[in-house]
C-alpha positions in Angstrom: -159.5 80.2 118.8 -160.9 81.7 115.5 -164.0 80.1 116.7 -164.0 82.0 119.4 -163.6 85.4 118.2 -166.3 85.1 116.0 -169.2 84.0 118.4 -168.1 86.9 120.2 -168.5 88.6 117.2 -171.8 87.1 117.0 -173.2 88.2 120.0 -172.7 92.0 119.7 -169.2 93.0 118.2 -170.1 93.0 114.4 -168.6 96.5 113.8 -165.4 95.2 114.8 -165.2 92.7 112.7 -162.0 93.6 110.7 -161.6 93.3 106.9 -158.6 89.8 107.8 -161.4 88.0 109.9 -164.0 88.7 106.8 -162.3 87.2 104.7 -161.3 84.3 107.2 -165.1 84.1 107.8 -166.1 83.9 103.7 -163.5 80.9 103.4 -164.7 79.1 106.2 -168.0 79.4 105.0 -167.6 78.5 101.3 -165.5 75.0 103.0 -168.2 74.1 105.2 -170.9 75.2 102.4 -168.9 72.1 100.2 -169.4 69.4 102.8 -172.2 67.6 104.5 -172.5 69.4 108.1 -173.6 68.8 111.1 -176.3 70.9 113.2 -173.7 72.5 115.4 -171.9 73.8 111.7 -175.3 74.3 110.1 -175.8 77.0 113.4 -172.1 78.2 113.0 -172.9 79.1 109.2 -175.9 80.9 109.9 -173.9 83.2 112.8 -171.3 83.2 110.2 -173.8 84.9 107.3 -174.8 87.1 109.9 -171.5 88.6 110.2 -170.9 88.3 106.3 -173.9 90.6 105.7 -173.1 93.2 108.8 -169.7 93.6 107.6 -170.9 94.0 103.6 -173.2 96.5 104.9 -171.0 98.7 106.7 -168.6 98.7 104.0 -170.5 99.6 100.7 
């Protein structure tokens, strides 16, 4: 489900992204940055930087 609020997040709803599913993102992140990954993860972690950035940049 989490999944599947943050490709939507992905495809055009950065500025929503709210300060819970940040930090939700950072620590899904930092578990799949500690593991081997597959392609499909490899993809989901670049969307997922993406959305780091946006949100650090709106909220400096």
């Amino acid at each position: 489900m989490f999944e599947q609020e943050m490709n939507a997040g992905a495809i055009g709803e950065i500025d929503e992204l709210s300060e819970i599913q940040y930090h939700l993102t950072v620590v899904e992140f930092d578990i799949l940055w500690n593991r081997r990954t597959t392609t499909q993860e490899q993809s989901r972690m670049d969307d997922m930087i993406r959305l780091i950035n946006a949100f650090e940049e709106s909220h400096c």
